[in-house]
mmCIF file of the protein (N, C-alpha, C, O) and its ligand, coordinates in Angstrom:
data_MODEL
# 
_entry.id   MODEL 
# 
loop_
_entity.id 
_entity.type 
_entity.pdbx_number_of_molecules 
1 polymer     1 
2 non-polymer 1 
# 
_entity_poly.entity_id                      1 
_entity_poly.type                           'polypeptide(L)' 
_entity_poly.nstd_linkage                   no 
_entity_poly.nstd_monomer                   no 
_entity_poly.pdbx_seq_one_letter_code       
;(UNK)(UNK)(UNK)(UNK)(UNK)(UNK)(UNK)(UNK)(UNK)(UNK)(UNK)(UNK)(UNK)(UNK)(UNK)(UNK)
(UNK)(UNK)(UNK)(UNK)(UNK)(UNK)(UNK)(UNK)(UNK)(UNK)(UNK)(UNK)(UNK)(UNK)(UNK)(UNK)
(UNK)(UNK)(UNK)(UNK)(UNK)(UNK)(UNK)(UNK)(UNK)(UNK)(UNK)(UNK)(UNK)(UNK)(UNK)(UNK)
(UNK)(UNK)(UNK)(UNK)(UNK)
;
_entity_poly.pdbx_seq_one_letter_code_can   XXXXXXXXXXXXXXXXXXXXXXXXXXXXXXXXXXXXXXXXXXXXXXXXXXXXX 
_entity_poly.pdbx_strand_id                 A 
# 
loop_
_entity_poly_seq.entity_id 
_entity_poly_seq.num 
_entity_poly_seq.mon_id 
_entity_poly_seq.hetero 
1 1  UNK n 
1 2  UNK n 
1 3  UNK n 
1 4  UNK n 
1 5  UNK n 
1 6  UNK n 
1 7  UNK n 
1 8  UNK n 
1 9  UNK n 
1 10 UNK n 
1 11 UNK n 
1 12 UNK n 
1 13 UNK n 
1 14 UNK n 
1 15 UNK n 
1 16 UNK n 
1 17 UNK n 
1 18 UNK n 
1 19 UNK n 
1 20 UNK n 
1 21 UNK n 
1 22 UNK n 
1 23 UNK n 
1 24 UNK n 
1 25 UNK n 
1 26 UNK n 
1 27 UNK n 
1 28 UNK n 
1 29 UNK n 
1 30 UNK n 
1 31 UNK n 
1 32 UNK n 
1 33 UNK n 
1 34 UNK n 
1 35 UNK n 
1 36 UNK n 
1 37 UNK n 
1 38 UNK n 
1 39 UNK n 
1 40 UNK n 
1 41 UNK n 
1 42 UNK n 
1 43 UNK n 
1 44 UNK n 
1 45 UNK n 
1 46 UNK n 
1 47 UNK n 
1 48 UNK n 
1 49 UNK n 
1 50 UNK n 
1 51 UNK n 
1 52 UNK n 
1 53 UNK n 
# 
loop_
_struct_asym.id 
_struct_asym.entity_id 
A 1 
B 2 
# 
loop_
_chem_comp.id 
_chem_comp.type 
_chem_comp.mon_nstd_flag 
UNK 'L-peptide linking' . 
ZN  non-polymer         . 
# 
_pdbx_entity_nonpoly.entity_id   2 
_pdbx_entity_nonpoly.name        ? 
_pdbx_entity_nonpoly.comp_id     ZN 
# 
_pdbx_nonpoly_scheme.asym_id         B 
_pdbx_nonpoly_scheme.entity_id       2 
_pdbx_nonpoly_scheme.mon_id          ZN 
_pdbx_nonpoly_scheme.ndb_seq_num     1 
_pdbx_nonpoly_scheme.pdb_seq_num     101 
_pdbx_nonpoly_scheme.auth_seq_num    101 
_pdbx_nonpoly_scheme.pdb_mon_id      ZN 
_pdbx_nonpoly_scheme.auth_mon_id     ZN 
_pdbx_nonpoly_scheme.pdb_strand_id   A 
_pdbx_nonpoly_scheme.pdb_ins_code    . 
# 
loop_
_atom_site.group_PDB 
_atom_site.id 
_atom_site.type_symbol 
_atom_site.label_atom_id 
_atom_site.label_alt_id 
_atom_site.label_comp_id 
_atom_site.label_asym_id 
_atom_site.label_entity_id 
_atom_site.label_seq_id 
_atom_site.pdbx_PDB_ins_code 
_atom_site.Cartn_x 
_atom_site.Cartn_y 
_atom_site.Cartn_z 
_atom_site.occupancy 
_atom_site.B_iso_or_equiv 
_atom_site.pdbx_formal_charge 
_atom_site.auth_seq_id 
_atom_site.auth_comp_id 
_atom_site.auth_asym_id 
_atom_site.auth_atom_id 
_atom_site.pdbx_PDB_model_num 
ATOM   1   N  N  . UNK A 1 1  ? 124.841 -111.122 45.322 1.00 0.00 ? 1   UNK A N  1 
ATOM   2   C  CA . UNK A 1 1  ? 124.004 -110.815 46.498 1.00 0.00 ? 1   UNK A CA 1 
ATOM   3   C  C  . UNK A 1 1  ? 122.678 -110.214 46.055 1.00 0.00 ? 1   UNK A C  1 
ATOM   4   O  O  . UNK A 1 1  ? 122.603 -109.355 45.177 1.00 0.00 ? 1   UNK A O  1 
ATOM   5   N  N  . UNK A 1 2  ? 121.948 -110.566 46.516 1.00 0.00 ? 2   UNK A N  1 
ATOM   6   C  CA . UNK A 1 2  ? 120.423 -110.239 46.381 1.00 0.00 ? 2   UNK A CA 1 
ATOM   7   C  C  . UNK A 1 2  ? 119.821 -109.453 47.506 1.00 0.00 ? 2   UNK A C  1 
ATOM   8   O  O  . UNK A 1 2  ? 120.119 -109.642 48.685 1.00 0.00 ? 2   UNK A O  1 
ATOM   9   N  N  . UNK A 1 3  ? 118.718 -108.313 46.965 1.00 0.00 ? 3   UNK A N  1 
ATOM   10  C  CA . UNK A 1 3  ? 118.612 -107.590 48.487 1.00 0.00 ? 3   UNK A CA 1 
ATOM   11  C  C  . UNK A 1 3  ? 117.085 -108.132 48.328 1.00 0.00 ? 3   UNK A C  1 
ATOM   12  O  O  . UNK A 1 3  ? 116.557 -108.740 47.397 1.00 0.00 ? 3   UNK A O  1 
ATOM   13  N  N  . UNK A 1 4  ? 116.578 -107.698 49.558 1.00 0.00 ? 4   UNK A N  1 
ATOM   14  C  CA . UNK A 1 4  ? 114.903 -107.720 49.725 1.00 0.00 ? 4   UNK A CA 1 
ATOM   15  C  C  . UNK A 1 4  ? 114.821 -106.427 49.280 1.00 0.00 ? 4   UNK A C  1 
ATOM   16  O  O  . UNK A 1 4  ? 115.613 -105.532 49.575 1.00 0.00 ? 4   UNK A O  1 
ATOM   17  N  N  . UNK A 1 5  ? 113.194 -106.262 48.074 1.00 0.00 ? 5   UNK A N  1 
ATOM   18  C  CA . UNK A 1 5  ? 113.028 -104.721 47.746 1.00 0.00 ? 5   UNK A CA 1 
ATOM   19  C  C  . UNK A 1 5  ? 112.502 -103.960 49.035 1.00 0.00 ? 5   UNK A C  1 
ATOM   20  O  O  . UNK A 1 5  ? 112.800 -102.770 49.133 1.00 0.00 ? 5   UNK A O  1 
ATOM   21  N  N  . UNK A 1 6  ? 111.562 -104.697 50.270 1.00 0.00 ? 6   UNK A N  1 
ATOM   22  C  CA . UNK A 1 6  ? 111.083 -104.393 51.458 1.00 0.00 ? 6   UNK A CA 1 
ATOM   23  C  C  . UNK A 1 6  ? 111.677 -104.115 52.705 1.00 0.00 ? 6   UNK A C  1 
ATOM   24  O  O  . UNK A 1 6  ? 111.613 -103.079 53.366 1.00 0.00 ? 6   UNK A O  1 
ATOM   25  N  N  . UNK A 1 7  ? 112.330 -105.289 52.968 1.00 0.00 ? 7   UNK A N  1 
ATOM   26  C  CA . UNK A 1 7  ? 113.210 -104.471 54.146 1.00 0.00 ? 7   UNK A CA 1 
ATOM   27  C  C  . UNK A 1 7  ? 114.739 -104.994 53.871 1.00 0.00 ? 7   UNK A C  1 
ATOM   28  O  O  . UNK A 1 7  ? 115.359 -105.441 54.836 1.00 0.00 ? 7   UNK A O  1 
ATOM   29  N  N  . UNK A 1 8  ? 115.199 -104.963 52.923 1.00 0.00 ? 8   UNK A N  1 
ATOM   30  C  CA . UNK A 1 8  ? 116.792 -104.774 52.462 1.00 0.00 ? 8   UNK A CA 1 
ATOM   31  C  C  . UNK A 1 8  ? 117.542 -105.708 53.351 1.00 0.00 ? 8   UNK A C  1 
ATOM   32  O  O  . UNK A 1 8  ? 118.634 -105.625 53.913 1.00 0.00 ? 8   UNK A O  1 
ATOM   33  N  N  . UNK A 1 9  ? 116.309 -106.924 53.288 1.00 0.00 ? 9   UNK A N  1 
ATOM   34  C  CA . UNK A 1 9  ? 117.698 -108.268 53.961 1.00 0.00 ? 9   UNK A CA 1 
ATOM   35  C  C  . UNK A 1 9  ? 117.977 -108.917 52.760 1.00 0.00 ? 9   UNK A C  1 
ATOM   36  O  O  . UNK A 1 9  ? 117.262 -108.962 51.758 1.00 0.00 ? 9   UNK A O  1 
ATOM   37  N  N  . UNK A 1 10 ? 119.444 -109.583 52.999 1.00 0.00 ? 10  UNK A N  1 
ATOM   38  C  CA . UNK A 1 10 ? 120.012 -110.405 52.140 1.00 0.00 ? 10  UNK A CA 1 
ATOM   39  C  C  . UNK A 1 10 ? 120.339 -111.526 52.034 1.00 0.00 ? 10  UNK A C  1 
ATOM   40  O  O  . UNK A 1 10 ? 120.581 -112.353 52.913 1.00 0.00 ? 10  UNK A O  1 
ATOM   41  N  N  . UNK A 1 11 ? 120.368 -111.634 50.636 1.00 0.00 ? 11  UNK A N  1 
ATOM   42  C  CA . UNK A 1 11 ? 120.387 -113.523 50.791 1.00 0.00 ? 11  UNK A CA 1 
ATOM   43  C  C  . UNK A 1 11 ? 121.828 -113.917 49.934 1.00 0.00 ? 11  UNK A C  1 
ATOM   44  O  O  . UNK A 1 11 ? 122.080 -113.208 48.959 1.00 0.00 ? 11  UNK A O  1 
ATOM   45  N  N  . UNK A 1 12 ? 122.520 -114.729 50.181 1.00 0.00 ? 12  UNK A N  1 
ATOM   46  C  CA . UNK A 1 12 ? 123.951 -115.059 49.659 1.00 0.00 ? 12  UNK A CA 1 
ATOM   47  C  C  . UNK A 1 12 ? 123.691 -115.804 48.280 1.00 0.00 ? 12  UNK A C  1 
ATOM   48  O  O  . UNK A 1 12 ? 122.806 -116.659 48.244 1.00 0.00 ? 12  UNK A O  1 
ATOM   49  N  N  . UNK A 1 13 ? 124.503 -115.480 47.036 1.00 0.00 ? 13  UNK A N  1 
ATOM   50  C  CA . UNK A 1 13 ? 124.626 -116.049 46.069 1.00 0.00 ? 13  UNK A CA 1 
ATOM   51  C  C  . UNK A 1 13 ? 124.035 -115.305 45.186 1.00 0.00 ? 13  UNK A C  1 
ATOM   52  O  O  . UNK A 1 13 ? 123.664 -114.217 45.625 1.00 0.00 ? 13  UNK A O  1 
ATOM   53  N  N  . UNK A 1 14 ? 123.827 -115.508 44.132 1.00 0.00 ? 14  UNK A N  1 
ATOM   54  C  CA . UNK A 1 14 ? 123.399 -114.784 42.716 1.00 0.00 ? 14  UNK A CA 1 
ATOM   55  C  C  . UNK A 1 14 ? 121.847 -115.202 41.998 1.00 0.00 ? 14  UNK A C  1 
ATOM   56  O  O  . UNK A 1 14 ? 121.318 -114.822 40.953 1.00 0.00 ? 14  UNK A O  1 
ATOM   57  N  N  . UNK A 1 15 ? 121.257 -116.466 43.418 1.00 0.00 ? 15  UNK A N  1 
ATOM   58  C  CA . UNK A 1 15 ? 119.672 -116.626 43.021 1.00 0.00 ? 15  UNK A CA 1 
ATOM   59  C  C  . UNK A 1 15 ? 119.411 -116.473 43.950 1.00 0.00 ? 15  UNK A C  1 
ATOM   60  O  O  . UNK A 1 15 ? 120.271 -116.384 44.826 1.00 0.00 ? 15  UNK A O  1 
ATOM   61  N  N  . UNK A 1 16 ? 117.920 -116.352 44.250 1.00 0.00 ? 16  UNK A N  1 
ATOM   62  C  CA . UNK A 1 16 ? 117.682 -116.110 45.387 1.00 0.00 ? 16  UNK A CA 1 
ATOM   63  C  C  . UNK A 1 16 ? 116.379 -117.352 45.848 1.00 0.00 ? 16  UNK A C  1 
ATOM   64  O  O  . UNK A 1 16 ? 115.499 -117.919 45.201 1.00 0.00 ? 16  UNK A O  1 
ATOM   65  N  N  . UNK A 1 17 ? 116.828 -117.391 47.336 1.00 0.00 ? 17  UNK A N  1 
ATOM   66  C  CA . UNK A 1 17 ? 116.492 -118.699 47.859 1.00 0.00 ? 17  UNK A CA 1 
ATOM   67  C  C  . UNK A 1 17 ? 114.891 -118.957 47.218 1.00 0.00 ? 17  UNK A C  1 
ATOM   68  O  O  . UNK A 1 17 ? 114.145 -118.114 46.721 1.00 0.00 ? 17  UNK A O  1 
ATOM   69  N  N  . UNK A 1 18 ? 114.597 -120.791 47.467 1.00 0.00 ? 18  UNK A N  1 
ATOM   70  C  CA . UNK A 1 18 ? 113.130 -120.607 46.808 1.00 0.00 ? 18  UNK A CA 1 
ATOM   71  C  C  . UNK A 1 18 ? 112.227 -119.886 47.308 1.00 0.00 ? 18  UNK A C  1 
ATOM   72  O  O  . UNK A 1 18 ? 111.256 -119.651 46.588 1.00 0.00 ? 18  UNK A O  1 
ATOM   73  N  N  . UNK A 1 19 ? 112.260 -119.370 48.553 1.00 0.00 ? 19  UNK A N  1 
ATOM   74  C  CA . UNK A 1 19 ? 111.229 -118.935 49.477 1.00 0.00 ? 19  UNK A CA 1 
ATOM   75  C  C  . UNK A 1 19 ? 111.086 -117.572 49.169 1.00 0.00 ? 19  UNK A C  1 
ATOM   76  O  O  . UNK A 1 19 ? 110.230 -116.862 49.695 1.00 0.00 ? 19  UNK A O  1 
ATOM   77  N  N  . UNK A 1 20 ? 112.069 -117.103 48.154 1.00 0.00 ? 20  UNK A N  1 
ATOM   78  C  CA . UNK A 1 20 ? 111.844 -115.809 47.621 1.00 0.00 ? 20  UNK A CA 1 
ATOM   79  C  C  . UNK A 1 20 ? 111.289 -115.758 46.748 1.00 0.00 ? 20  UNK A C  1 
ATOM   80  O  O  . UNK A 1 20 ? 111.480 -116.450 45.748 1.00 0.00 ? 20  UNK A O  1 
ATOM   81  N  N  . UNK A 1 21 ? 109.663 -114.133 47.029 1.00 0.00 ? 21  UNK A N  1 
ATOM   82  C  CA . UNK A 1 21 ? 109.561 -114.259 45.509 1.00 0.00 ? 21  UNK A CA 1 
ATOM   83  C  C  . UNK A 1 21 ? 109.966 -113.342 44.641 1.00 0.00 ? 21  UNK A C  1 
ATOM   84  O  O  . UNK A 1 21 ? 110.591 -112.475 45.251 1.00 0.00 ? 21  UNK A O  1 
ATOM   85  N  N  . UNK A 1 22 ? 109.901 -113.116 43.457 1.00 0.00 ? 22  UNK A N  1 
ATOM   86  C  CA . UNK A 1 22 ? 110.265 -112.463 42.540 1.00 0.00 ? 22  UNK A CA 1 
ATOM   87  C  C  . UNK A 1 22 ? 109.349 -112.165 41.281 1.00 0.00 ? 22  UNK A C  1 
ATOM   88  O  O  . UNK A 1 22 ? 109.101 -112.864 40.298 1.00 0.00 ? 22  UNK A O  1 
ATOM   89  N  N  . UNK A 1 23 ? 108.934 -110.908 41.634 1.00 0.00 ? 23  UNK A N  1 
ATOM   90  C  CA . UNK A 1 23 ? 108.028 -110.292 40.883 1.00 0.00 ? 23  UNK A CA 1 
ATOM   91  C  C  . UNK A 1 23 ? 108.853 -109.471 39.853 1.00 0.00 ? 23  UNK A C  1 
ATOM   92  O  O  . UNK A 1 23 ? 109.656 -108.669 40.329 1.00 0.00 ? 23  UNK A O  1 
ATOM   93  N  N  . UNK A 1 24 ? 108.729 -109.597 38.102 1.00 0.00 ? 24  UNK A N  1 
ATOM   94  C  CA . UNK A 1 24 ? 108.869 -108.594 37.268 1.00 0.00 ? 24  UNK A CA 1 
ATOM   95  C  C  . UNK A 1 24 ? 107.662 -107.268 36.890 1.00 0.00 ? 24  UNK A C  1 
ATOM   96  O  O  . UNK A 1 24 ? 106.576 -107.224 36.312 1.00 0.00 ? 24  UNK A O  1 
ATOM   97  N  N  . UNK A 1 25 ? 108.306 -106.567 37.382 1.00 0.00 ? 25  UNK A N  1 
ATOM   98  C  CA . UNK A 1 25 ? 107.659 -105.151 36.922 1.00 0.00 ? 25  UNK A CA 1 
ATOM   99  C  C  . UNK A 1 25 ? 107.694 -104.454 36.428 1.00 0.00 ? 25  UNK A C  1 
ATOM   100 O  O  . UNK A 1 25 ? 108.439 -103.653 36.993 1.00 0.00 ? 25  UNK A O  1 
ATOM   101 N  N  . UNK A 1 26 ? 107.041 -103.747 34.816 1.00 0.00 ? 26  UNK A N  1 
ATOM   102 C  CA . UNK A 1 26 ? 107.516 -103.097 33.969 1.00 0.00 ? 26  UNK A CA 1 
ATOM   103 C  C  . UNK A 1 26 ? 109.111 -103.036 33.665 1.00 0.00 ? 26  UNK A C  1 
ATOM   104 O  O  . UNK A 1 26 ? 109.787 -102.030 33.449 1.00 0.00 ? 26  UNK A O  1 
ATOM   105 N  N  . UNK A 1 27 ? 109.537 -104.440 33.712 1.00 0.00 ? 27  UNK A N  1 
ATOM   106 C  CA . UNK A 1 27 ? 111.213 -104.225 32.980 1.00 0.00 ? 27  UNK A CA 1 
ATOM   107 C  C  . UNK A 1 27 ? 112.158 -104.361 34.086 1.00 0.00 ? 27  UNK A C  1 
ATOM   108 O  O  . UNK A 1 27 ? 113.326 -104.696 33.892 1.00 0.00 ? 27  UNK A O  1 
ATOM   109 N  N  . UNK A 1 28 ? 111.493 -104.012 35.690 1.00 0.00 ? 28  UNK A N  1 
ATOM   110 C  CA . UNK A 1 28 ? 112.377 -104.213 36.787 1.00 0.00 ? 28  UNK A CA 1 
ATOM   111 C  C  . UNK A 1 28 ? 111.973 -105.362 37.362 1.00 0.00 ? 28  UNK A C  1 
ATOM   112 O  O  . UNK A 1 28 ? 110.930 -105.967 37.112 1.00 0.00 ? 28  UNK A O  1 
ATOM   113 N  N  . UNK A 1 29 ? 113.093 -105.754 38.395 1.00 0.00 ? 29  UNK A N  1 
ATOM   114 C  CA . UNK A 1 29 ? 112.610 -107.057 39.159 1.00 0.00 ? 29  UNK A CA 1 
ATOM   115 C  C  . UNK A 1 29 ? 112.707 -107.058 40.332 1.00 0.00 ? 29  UNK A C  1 
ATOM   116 O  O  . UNK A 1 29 ? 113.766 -106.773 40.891 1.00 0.00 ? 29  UNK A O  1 
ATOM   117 N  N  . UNK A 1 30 ? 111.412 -107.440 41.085 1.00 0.00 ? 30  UNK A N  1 
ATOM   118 C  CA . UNK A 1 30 ? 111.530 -106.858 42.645 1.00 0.00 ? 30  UNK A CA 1 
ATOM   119 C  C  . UNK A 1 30 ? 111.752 -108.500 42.934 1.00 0.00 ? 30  UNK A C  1 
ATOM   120 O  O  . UNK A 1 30 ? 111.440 -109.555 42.382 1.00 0.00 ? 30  UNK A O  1 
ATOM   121 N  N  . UNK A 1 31 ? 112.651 -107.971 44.412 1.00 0.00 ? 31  UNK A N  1 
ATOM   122 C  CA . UNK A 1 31 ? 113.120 -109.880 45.319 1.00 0.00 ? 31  UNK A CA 1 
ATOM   123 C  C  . UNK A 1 31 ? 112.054 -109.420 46.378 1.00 0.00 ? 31  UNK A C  1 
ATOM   124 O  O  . UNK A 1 31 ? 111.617 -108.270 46.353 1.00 0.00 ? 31  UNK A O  1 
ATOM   125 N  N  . UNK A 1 32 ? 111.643 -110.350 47.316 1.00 0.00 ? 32  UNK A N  1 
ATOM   126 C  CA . UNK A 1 32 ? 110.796 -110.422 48.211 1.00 0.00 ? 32  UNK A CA 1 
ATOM   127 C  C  . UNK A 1 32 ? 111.406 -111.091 49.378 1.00 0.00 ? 32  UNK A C  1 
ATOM   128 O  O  . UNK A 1 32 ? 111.046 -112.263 49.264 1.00 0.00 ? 32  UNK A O  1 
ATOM   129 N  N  . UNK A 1 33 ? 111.971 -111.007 50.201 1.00 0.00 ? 33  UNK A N  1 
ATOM   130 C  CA . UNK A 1 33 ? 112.145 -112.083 51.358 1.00 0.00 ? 33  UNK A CA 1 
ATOM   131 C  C  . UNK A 1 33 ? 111.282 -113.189 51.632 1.00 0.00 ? 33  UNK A C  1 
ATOM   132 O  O  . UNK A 1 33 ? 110.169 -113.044 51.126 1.00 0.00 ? 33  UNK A O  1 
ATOM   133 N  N  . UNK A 1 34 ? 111.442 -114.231 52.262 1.00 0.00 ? 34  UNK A N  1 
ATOM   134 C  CA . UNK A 1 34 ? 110.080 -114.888 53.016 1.00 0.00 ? 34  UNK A CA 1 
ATOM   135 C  C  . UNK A 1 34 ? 109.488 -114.345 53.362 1.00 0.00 ? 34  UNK A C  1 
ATOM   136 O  O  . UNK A 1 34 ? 108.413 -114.337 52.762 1.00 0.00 ? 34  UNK A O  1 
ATOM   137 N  N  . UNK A 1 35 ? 109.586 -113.561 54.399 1.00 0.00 ? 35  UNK A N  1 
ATOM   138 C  CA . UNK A 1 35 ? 109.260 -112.692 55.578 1.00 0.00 ? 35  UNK A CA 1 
ATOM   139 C  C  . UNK A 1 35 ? 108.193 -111.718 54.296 1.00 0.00 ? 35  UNK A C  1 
ATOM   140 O  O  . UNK A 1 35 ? 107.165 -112.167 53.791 1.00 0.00 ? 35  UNK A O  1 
ATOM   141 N  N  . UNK A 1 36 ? 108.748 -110.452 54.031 1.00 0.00 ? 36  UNK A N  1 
ATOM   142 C  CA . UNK A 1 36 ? 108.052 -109.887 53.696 1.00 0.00 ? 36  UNK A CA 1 
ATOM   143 C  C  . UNK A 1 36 ? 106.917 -110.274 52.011 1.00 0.00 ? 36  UNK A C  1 
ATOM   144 O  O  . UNK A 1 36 ? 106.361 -109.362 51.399 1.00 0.00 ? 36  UNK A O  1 
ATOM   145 N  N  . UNK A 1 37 ? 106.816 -111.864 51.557 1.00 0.00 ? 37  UNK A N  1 
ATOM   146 C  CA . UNK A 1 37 ? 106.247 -112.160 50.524 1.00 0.00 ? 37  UNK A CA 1 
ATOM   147 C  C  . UNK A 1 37 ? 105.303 -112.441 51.443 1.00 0.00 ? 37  UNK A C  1 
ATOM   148 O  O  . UNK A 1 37 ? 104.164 -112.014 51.253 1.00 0.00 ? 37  UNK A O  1 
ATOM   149 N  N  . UNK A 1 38 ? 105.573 -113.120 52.469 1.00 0.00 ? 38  UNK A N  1 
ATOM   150 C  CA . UNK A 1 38 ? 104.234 -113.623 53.323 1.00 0.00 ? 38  UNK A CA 1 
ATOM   151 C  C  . UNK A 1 38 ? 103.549 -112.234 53.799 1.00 0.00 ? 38  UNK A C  1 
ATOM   152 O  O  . UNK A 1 38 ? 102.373 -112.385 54.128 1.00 0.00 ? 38  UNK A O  1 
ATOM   153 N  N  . UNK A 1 39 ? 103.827 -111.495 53.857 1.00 0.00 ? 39  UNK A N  1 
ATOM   154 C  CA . UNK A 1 39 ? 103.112 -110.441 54.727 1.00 0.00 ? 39  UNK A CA 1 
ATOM   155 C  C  . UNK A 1 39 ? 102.785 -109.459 53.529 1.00 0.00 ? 39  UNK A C  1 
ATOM   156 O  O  . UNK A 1 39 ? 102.036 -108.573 53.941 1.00 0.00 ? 39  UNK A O  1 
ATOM   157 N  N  . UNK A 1 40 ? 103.080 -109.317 52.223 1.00 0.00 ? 40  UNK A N  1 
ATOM   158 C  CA . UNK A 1 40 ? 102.416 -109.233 50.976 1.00 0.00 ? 40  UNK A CA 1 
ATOM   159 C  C  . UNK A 1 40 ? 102.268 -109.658 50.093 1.00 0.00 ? 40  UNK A C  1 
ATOM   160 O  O  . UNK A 1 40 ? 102.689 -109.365 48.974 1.00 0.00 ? 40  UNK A O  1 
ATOM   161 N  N  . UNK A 1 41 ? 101.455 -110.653 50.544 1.00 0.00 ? 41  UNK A N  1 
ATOM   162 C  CA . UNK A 1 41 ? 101.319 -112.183 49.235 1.00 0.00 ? 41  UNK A CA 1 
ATOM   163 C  C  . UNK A 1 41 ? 99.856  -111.433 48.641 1.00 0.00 ? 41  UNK A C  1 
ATOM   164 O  O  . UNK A 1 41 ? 99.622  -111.692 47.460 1.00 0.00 ? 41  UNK A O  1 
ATOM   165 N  N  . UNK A 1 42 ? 99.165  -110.810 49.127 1.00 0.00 ? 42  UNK A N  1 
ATOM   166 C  CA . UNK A 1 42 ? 97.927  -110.484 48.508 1.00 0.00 ? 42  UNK A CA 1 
ATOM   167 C  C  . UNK A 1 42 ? 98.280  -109.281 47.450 1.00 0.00 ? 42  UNK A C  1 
ATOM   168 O  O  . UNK A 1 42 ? 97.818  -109.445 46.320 1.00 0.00 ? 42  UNK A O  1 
ATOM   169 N  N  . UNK A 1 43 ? 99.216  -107.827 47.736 1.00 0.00 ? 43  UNK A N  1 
ATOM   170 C  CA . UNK A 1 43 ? 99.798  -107.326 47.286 1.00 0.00 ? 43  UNK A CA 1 
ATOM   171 C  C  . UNK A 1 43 ? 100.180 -107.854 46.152 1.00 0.00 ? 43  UNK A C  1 
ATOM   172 O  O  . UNK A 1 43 ? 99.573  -107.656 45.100 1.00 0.00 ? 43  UNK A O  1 
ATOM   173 N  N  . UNK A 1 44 ? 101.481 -108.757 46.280 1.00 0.00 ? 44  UNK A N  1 
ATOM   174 C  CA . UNK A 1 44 ? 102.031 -109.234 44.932 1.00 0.00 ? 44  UNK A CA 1 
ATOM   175 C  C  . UNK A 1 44 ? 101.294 -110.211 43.917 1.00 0.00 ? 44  UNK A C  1 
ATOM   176 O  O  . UNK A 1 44 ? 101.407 -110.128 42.694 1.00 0.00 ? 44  UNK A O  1 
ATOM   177 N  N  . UNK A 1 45 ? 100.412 -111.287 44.692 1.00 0.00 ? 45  UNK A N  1 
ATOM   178 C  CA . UNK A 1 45 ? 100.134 -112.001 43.818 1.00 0.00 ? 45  UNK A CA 1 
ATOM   179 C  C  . UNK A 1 45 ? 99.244  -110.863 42.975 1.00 0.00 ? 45  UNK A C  1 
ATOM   180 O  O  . UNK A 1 45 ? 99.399  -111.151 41.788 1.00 0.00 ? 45  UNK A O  1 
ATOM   181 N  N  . UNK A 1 46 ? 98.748  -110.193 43.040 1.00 0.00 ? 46  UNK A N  1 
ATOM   182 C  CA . UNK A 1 46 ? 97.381  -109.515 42.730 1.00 0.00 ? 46  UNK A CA 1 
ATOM   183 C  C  . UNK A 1 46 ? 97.934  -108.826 41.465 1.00 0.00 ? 46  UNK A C  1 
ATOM   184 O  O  . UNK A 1 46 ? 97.152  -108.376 40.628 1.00 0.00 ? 46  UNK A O  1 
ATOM   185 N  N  . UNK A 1 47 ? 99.419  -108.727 41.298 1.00 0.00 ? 47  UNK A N  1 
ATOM   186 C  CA . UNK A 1 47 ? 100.310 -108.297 39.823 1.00 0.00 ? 47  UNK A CA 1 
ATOM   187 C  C  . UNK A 1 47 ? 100.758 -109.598 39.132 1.00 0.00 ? 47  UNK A C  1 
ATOM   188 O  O  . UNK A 1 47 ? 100.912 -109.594 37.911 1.00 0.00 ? 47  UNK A O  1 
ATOM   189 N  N  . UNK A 1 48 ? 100.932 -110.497 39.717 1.00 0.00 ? 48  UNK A N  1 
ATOM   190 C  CA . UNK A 1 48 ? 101.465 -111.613 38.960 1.00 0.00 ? 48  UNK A CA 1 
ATOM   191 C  C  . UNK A 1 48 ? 100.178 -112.539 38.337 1.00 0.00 ? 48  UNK A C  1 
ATOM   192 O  O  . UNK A 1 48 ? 99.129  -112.592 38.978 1.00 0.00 ? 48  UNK A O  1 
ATOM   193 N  N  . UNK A 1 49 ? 100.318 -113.215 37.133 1.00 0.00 ? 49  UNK A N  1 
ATOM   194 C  CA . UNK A 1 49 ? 99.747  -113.911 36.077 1.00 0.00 ? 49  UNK A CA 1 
ATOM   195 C  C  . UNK A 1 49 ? 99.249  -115.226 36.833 1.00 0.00 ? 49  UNK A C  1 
ATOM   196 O  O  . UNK A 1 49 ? 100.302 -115.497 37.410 1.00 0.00 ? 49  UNK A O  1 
ATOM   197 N  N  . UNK A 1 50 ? 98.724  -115.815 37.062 1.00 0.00 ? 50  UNK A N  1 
ATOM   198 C  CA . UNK A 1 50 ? 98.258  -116.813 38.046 1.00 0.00 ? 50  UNK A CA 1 
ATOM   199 C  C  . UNK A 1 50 ? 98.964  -118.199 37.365 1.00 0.00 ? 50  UNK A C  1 
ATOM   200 O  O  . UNK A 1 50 ? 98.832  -119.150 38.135 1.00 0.00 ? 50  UNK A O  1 
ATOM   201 N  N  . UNK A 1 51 ? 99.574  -118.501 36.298 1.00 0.00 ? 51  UNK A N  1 
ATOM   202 C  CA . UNK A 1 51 ? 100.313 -119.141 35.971 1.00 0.00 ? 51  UNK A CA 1 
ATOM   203 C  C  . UNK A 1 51 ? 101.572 -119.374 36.481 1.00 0.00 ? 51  UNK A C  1 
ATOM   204 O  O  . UNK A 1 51 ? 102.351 -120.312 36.309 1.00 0.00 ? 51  UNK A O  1 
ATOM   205 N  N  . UNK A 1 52 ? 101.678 -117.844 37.478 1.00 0.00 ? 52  UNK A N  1 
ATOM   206 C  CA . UNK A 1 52 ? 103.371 -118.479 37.640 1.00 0.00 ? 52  UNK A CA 1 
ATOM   207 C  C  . UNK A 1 52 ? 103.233 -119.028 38.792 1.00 0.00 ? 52  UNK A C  1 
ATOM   208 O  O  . UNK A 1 52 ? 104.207 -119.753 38.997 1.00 0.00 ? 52  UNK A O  1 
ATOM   209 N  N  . UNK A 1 53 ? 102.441 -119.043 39.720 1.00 0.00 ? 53  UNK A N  1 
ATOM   210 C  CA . UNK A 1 53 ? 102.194 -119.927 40.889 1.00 0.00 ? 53  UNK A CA 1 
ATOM   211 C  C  . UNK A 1 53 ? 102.217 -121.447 40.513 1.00 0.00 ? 53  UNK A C  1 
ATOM   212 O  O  . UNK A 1 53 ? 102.028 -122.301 41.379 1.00 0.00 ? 53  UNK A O  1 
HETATM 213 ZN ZN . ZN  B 2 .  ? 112.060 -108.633 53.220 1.00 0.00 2 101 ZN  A ZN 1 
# 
């Protein structure tokens, strides 16, 4: 089970759906819901490497 790091919804199984994103951060790994990647896509992308898009 996978949680959202934002608002702690969950998604079934041990990956998490494509619509999730998943940001590594210093060694941790944050999940994102749909919901809340869309509503901080500027936030996250703005840490992630523009390659992984
Ligand atoms: Zn969420």
């Amino acid at each position: 089970m996978i949680d959202c790091d934002l608002c702690g919804k969950t998604a079934p199984g041990d990956v998490p759906p494509l619509t999730w994103v998943v940001s590594r951060e210093r060694g941790s790994v944050q999940h994102y819901c749909d919901r809340c990647a869309r509503e901080n896509v500027r936030n996250i992308e703005g840490r992630l490497e523009r390659s992984y898009w």
